[in-house]
C-alpha positions, 0 to 999 in steps of 0.5 A: 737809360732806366734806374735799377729797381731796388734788389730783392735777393741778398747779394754778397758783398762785394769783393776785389779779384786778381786785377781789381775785377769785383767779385759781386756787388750788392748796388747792382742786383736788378729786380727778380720780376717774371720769368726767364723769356727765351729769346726765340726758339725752344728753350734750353737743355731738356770723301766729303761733300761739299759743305755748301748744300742745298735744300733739296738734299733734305727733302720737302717740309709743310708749307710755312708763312715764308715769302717768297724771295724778291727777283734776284734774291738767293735764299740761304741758311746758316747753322752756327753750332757752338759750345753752348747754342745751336742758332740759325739765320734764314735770310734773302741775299740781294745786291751785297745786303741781307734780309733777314727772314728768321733768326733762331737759338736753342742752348744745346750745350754740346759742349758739355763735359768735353774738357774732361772728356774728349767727346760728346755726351750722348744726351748733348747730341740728342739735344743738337740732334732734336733742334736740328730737325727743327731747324732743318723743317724751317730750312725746307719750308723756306724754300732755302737754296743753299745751306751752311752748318758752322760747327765749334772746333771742338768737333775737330778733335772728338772722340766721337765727331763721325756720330756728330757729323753724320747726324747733320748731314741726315737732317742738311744734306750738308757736313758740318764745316769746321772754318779755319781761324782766318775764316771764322774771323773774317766772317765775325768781323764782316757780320759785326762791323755791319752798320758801324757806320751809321754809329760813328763809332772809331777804329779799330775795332775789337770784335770780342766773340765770347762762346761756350769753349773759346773766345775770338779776337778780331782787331779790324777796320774799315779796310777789313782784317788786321789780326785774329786769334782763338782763346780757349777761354769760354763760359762753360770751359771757365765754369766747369774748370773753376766755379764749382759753387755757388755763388762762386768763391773768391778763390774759384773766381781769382783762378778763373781770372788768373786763367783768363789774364793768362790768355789775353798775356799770350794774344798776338793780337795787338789790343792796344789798337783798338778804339771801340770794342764791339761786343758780340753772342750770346754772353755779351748780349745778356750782359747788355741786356742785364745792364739795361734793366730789360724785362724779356729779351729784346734783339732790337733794344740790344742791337748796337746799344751802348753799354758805359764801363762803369754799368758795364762793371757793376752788371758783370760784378753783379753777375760773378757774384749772385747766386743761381737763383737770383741769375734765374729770376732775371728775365732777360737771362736765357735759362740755358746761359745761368750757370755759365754767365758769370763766367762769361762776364768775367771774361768780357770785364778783362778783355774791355779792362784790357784796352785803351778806348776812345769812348768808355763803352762797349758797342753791342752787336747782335750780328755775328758770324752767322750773318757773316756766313749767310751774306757771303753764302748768297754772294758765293757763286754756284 
């Protein structure tokens, strides 16, 4: 793993939070070299039917350079619609594996200001809205056969959900699905703990899924599911209750992880079981790729990397404590993910702090409930 290079910002010193979190660390800055790169896609804010559609529902696109699918392979789409991104995966499903053919991310922030709220803004649909028919163009060109759209729960609940859920259906063909809690973690677990075993990494494992608006839990093991719950903890909803500076206070910090702590007290999932804790999205993907000192975004160098806790502290130290300015300059940081990152790094630091490991590590995946829906997508019978 490469030594940091040394800082160029001055970062404030560092600072003990409820539980012993650091709120900064003025050893961990690393070099402000290039500028923010965008993982994939375009970049930042600028009686139901069935869920389950097909393509041809939303018409026909221009030729794109898609293969063609392999003899029995069913090719699928799926949509996961967060408080924060919009991602895509398109992907041939064949004898119970996945091919991934394109994976996408545009930071949406449809969650934007619905804690205060209780609806989306209309300049966050517009943003949902014009990556859609994105995503949608790709979906056509693939010559995709069946398509799923995952929404956030909080279009459950919205004021204006019928605005949101009619624009899907105008540029899919299918309805936003909002998954049950059982579902949601099933599939979370499926698509993270893919792969594990070339790993040999213990069980159980926690699979953390740290969004925009909540958190999910999902103590498994090889045999699947043990138990699962959704925290209302999230990077933006932390952000836009407590760390209104910036950098972000002492204080604002403390309430944030008093907030944090407070949910992880009332889990029922038994966190004490776990012996590998497998960290997923988009959160946990830029601290990793923080921590090991990247200079763009790199999905292979991040997919199943190993993060110690001790780089894993001084990165989510780092990260809490460090102005907006000195998180832009850092390459591998998704533009979209600067405001709300050290929130984000807050709630990985007391959730990894939380558990009696067998190894002192993260394990990070960048497989998620997206490929958990494309894979049984392609298994689902017609």
């Amino acid at each position: 793993m490469s030594e940091r290079p040394e800082e160029t910002d001055e970062v404030p010193e560092s600072a003990e939070v409820a539980g012993g979190a650091a709120v900064a660390s003025s050893s961990v800055a690393p070099s402000a070299s290039g500028a923010p790169t965008s993982p994939v896609g375009p970049s930042d804010l600028s009686g139901q039917p069935d869920v389950i559609g097909s393509a041809e529902a939303m018409g026909r696109a221009p030729d794109a350079d898609f293969p063609d699918p392999a003899a029995g392979a069913v090719r699928v789409a799926a949509v996961d619609c967060g408080t924060n991104s919009l991602r895509l995966l398109i992907a041939d499903v064949a004898d119970g594996k996945l091919t991934e053919l394109d994976r996408r991310m545009v930071i949406v922030r449809l969650g934007q200001g619905v804690d205060k709220t209780g609806a989306f803004a209309p300049e966050a649909l517009e943003r949902v809205f014009a990556a859609s028919d994105e995503y949608a163009a790709l979906v056509r060109a693939a010559g995709v056969e069946r398509v799923r759209f995952v929404a956030t729960s909080a279009a459950r609940d919205v004021s204006n959900r019928d605005e949101f859920f009619s624009g899907i259906q105008d540029r899919f063909g299918v309805v936003p699905d909002i998954i049950s809690g059982d579902e949601e973690a099933a599939l979370s677990f499926q698509g993270a703990t893919a792969g594990l075993a070339d790993l040999d990494v213990p069980g159980p494992y926690l699979v953390a899924d740290i969004g925009g608006g909540s958190t999910e839990l999902v103590l498994g093991d090889t045999s699947g599911v043990i138990a699962a719950q959704s925290l209302d903890m999230g990077s933006v909803r932390m952000t836009e209750r407590h760390l209104a500076s910036d950098p972000a206070t002492i204080a604002e910090m403390a309430a944030a992880t008093r907030d944090v702590d407070a949910l992880l007290d009332s889990t029922s999932v038994p966190l004490d079981q776990a012996r590998t804790l497998i960290g997923v999205a988009g959160t946990v993907t830029t601290v990793a790729a923080v921590a090991l000192n990247l200079t763009e975004y790199d999905p292979e160098a991040i997919h199943h990397a190993r993060i110690p806790g001790a780089l894993l502290l001084d990165t989510t130290s780092w990260l809490m404590g460090s102005t907006r300015v000195q998180r832009m300059v850092q390459p591998a940081i998704h533009p979209g993910r600067v405001d709300v990152i050290g929130a984000g790094a807050l709630i990985l630091q007391r959730v990894y702090d939380r558990l009696t490991l067998t190894r002192d590590e993260v394990v990070v995946s960048e497989h998620d409930i997206l490929d958990g829906v494309a894979l049984a997508l392609g298994l689902a019978r017609e």
